[in-house]
C-alpha positions in Angstrom: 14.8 27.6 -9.0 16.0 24.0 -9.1 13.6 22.4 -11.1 13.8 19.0 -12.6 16.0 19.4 -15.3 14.4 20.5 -19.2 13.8 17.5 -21.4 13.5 18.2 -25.1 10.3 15.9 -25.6 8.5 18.8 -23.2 8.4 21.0 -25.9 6.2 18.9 -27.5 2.5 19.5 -27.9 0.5 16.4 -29.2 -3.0 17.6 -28.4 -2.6 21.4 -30.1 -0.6 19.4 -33.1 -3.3 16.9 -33.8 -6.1 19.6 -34.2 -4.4 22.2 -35.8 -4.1 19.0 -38.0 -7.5 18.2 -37.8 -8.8 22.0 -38.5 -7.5 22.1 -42.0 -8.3 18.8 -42.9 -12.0 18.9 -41.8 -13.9 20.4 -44.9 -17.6 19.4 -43.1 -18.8 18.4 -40.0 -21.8 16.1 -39.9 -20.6 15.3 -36.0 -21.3 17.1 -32.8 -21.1 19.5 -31.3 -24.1 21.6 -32.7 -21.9 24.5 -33.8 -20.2 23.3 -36.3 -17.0 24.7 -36.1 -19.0 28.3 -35.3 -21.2 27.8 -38.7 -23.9 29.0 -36.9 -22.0 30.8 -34.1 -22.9 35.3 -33.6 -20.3 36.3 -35.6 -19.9 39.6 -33.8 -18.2 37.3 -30.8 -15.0 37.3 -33.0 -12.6 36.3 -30.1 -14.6 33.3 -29.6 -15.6 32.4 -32.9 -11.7 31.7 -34.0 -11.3 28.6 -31.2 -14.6 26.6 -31.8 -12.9 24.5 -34.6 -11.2 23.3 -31.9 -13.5 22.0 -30.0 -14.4 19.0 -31.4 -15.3 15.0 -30.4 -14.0 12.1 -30.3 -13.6 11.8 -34.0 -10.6 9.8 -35.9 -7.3 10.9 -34.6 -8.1 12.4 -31.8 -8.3 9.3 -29.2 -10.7 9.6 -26.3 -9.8 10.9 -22.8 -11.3 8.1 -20.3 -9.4 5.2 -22.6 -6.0 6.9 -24.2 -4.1 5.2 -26.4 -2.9 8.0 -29.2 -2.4 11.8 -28.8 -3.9 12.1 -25.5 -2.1 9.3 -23.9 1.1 11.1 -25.1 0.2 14.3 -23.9 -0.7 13.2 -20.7 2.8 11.5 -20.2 4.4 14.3 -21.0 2.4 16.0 -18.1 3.8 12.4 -15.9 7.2 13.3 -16.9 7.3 16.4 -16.2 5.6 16.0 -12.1 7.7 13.1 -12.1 4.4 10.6 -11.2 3.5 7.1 -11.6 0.6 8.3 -13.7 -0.8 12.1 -14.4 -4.5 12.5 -15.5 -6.4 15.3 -17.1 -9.3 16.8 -15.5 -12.1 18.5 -16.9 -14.3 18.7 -14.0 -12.1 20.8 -11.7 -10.1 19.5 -8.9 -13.7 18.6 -7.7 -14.0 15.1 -9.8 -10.1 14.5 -8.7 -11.1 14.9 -5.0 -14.0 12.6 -5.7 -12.4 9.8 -7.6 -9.1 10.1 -5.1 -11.0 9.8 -1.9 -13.2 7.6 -3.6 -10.2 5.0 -5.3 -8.4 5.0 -2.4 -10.8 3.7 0.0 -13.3 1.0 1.1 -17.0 1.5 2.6 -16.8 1.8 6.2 -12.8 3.0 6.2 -11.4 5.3 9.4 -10.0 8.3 7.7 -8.4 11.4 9.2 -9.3 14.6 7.4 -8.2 18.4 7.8 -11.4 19.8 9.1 -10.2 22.7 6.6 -11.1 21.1 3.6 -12.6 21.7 0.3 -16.5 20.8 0.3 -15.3 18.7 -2.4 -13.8 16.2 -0.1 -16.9 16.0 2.4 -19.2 14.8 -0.6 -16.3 12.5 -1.4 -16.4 11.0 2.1 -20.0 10.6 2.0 -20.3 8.9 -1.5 -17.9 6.5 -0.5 -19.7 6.7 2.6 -16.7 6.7 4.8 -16.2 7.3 8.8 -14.0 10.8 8.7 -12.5 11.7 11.9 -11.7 15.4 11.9 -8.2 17.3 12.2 -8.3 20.7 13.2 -5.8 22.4 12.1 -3.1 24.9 13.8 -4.2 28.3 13.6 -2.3 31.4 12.9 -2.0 33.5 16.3 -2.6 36.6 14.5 -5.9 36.2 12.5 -7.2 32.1 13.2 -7.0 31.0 9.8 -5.3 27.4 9.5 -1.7 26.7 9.2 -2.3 22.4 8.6 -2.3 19.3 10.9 0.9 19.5 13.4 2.8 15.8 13.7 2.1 15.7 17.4 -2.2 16.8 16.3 -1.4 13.5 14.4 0.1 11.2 16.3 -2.8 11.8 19.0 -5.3 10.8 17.2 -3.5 7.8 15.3 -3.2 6.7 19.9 -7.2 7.0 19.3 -8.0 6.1 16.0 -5.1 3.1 15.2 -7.3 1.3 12.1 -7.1 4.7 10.0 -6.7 4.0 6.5 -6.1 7.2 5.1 -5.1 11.2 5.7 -6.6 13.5 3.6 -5.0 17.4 3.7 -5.3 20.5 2.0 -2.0 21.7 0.9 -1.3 24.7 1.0 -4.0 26.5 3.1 -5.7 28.9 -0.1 -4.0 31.7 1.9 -0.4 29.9 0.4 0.7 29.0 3.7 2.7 25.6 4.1 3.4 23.0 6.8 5.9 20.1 7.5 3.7 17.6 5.5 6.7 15.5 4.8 6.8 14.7 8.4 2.7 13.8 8.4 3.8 11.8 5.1 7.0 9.7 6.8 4.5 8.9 9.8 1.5 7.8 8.4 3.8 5.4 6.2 5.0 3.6 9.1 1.2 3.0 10.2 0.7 2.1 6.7 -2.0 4.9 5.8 -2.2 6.9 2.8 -2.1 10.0 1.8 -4.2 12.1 -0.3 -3.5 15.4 -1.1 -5.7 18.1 -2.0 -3.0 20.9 -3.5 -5.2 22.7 -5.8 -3.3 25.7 -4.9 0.1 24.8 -5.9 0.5 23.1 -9.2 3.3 25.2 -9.8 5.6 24.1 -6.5 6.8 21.8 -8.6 9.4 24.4 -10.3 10.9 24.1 -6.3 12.6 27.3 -4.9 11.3 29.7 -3.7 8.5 28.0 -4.3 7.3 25.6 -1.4 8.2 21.9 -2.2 5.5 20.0 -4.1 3.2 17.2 -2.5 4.2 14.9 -5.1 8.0 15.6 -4.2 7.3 15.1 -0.1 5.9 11.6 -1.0 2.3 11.6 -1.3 0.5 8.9 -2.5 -2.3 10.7 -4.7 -2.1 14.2 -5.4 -5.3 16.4 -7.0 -4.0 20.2 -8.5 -6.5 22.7 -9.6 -4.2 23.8 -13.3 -6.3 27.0 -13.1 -6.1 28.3 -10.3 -2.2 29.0 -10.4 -1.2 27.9 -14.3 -2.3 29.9 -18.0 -5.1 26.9 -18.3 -8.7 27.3 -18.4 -11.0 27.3 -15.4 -12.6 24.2 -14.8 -9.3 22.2 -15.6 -7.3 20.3 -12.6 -4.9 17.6 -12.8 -4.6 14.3 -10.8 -1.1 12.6 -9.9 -0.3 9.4 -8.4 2.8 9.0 -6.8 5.0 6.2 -7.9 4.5 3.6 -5.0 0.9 3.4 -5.9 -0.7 0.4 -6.2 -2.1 -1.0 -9.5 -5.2 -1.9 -7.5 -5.5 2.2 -6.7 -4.7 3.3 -10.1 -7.1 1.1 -11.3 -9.9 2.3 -9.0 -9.4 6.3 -9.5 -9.6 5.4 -13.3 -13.0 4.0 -12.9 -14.3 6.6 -10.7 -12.9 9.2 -13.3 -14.5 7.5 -16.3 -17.7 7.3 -13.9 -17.8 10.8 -12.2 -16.3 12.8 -15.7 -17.9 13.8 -19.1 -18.1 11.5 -21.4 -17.9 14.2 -23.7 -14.4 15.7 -22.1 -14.3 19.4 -24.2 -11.1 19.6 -26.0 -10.5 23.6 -25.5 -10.0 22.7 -21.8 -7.5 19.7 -22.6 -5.5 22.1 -24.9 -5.2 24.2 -22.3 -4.0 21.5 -19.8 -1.2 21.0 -22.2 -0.5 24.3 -22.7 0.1 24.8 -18.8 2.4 21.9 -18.8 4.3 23.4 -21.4 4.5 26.7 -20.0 5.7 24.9 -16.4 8.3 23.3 -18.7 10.1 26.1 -19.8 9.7 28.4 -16.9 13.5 29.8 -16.4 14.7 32.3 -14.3 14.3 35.1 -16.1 10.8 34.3 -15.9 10.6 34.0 -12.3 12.7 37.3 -11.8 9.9 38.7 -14.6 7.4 37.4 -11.8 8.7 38.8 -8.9 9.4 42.0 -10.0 5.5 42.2 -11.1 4.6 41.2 -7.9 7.1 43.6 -6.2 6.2 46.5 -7.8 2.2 46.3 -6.9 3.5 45.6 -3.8 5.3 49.0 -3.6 2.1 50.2 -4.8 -0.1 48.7 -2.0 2.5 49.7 0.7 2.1 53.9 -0.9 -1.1 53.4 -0.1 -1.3 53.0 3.3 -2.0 49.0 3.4 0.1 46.3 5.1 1.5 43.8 3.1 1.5 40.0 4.4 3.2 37.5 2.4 2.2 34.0 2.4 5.2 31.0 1.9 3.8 31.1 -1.8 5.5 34.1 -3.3 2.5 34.4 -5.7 -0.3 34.5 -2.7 -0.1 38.5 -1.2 -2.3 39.4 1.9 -2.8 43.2 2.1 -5.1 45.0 5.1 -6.1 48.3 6.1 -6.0 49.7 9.3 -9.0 49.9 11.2 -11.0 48.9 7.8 -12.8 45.4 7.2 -11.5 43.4 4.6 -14.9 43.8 2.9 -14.3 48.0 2.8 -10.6 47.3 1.4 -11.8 45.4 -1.6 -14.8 47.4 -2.5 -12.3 50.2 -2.7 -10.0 48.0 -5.0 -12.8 47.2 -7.1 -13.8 50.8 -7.7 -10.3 51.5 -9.0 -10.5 48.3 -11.1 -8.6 45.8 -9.0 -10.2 42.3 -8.2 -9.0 40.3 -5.5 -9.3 36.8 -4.8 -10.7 36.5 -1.4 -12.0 38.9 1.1 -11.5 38.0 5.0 -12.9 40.0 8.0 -10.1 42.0 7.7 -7.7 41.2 4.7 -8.0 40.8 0.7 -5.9 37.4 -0.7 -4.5 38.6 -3.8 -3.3 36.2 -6.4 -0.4 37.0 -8.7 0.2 35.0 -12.2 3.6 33.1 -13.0 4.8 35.6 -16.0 7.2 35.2 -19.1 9.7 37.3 -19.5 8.2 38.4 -22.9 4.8 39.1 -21.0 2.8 42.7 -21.7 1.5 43.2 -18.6 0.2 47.0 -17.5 2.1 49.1 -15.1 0.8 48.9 -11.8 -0.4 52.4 -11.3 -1.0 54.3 -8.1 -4.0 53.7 -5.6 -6.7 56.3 -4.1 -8.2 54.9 -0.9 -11.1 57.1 0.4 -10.4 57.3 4.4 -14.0 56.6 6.0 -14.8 59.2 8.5 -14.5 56.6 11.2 -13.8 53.2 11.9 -16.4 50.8 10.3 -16.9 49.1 13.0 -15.1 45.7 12.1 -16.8 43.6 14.8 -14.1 41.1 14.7 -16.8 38.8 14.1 -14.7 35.6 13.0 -13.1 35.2 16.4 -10.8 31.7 17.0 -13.6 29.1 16.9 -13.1 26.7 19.9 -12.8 23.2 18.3 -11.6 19.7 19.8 -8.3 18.6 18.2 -10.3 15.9 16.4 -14.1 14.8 16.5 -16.5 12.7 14.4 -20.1 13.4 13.0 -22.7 13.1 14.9 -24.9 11.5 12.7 -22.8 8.9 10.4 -23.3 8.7 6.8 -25.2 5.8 6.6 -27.6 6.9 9.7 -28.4 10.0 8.1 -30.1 8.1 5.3 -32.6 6.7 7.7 -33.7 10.5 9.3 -36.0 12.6 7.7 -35.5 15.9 6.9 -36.6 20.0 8.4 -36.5 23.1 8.1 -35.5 25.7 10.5 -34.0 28.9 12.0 -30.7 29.8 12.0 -31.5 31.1 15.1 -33.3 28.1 16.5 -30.9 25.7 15.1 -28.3 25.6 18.1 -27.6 21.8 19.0 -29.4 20.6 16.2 -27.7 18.1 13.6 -27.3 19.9 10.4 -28.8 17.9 7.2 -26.7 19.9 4.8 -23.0 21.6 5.0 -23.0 25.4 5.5 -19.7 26.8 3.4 -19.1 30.5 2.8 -17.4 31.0 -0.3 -15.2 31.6 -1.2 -13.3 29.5 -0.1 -15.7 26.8 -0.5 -14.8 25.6 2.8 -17.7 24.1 5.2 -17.7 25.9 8.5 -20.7 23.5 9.7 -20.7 19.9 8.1 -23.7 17.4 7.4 -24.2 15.6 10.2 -22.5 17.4 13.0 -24.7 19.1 15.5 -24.6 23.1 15.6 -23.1 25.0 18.3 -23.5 28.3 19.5 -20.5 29.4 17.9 -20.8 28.3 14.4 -24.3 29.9 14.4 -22.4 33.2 15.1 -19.5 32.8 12.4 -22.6 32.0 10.3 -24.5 35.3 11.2 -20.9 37.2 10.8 -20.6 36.0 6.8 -24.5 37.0 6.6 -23.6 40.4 7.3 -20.3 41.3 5.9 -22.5 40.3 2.5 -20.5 36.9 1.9 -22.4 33.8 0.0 -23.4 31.0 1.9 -24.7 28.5 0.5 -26.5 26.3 2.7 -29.1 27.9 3.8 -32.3 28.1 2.7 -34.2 32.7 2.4 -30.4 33.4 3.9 -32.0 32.7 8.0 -33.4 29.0 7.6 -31.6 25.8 7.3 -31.9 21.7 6.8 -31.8 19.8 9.9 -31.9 15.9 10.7 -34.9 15.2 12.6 -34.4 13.3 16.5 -37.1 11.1 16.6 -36.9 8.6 14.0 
């Protein structure tokens, strides 16, 4: 690893200080929250019971997330520090109020943006609150299965030849599958046109302890940079931080403050900060023996995977592990996991994403033990249903924000709904990523991918009884 190098003020940890502080000294609470420090909590929930004195308000000493000026405004300096940022936020909303406030801060009503059609959900309801005009990157597409791979620099510099007024690029970085992509080239060019760049990395929070970890988005350049803690760090789930690199304006950092005071609790839960710090600290003093404690986990299930007839496909994250089975959907292979007790992350038509943790040395972790997969008689069948979707290298909606406001509303069939303009993004989940978007008019294709997620049992939402859908009407 060559991460920055350990400063002695990381081992500090204001936030858990200040309320292990705060839990002896509090003798009553005549203040919310309604539990009371678990006074009137079940006390069979024992695990539970022993953390609710720690979640507490904004009572004396504690400070107060959306205006820090004591303990939290340390501890979220130390988090600065440590990513090397400008400025670095706690979230308690996910990396979906970052998105939000990002896209939101960094732009102006009526701004061009480019955006990797690959992206969170998150960031189409940020372009359409800050009711933007989004042209669409499609992204490179891996030859083997057609899952994205990021905008190319020459994807880029096409559309900048079309699109010259664009004010911002928005990207997911990394792909959820952990793949990477020369974004420090996207990042130099979009400089010289004078265009931002906002970066969704919710995967990679940890890139930031470099090799052989991919290089961060902070590090490339970036100019605001939204994390997801939870997904990859020992935080809890709903936390996310939000980084702004250090060329950032004051008028920016200014903006994103106000959209996170508007778009966050007012009541900000201080279990999930704790935990925020927590994850910074454990980044802090991640070491190699730590990383060679996490590999050889990894490894080892792995080996395990590999004895039991699966292939192994690793993505540029060494923590993200693709594994398939021959002439088995990916749906089959992880209902088989489950059975046995293993969980995966995401299932694909025909491979389960598996996440692995970052693990301290001192770590008790089980052994991973030996796997039974039940051959089917025969193939299933995989239908192959998620075929390479034929998409234009960039395209806009066909119904603009503001337009869309003006158009009532209907319902119809999925089956009916080819060349209609849809009134509401269709995203299987996970990954939470739209496949139709709110205002672009269905094809023929899409409605098929859409049928393919119905059947392999995947969630949709979007879609109203699982066959009907919203859809702008064309005569207003």
């Amino acid at each position: 690893m060559n991460r920055k190098k350990d400063d002695a003020k990381q081992h500090r940890r204001p936030l858990f200080d200040v309320l292990k502080q705060h839990e002896k000294k509090e003798k009553v609470s005549f203040h919310v929250p309604g539990h009371k420090n678990g006074m009137n909590w079940d006390p069979s929930l024992t695990s539970f019971h022993s953390m609710l004195s720690f979640d507490q308000t904004e009572v004396s000493g504690l400070d107060y997330l959306h205006e820090p000026v004591g303990v939290l405004k340390e501890s979220q300096d130390l988090l600065g520090e440590l990513y090397s940022s400008k400025k670095s936020y706690y979230l308690v909303n996910g990396s979906t109020v970052g998105n939000l406030a990002m896209i939101m801060g960094s732009t102006n009503k009526g701004d061009q943006v480019f955006v990797d059609r690959s992206c969170h959900q998150s960031v189409i309801h940020a372009l359409e609150l800050a009711e933007l005009h989004p042209v669409f990157l499609t992204p490179e597409l891996n030859e083997l299965d057609a899952t994205p791979l990021g905008i190319s620099l020459p994807r880029l510099e096409e559309a900048f030849k079309l699109y010259p007024s664009v004010k911002a690029l928005i990207v997911t970085y990394p792909t959820y599958d952990g793949m990477v992509y020369p974004l420090k080239e996207l990042i130099d060019y979009a400089r010289k046109r004078k265009c931002l760049v906002l970066v969704d990395e919710a995967h990679g929070p940890h890139f930031t302890l470099g090799a052989p970890f991919p290089a961060s988005a902070l590090d490339l350049g970036a100019d605001v940079v939204v994390q997801s803690a939870h997904k990859m760090l020992p935080s809890l789930t709903q936390t996310a931080y939000l980084h702004l690199g250090n060329h950032v304006s004051f008028s920016i950092e200014s903006q994103i403050e106000h959209y996170l005071h508007i778009l966050q609790s007012s009541s900000p839960s201080y279990p999930l900060m704790l935990s925020l710090e927590y994850a910074r600290y454990f980044l802090a003093f991640f070491n190699e023996k730590d990383l060679e404690t996490t590999l050889d986990y990894r490894d080892r299930w792995k080996k395990q995977f590999e004895n039991a007839g699966l292939e192994i496909l690793q993505s540029d994250d060494p923590l993200k592990v693709r594994v398939s089975w021959a002439k088995h959907s990916g749906e089959v292979l992880a209902t088989q996991l489950e059975e046995q007790g293993i969980f995966s992350e995401k299932t694909e038509e025909d491979t389960v994403l598996l996440t692995f943790p970052l693990l301290k040395q001192e770590a008790e972790v089980s052994e991973p033990f030996s796997l039974q997969l039940l051959q089917q008689a025969e193939s299933d069948g995989v239908d192959r249903g998620r075929k390479r979707l034929s998409m234009a290298p960039h395209m806009e909606l066909d119904l603009s924000y503001n337009n869309q406001k003006k158009r009532r509303v209907k319902r119809t069939r999925l089956e009916e709904a080819q060349g209609k303009i849809a009134a509401q993004n269709i995203t299987p989940y996970p990954p939470g990523i739209p496949l139709v978007l709110k205002g672009e008019r269905l094809t023929s294709e899409q409605i098929r991918q859409v049928e393919y997620c119905l059947s392999q049992s995947m969630r949709v939402v979007g879609l109203e009884n699982k066959r009907e859908l919203f859809i702008f009407s064309e005569n207003d």
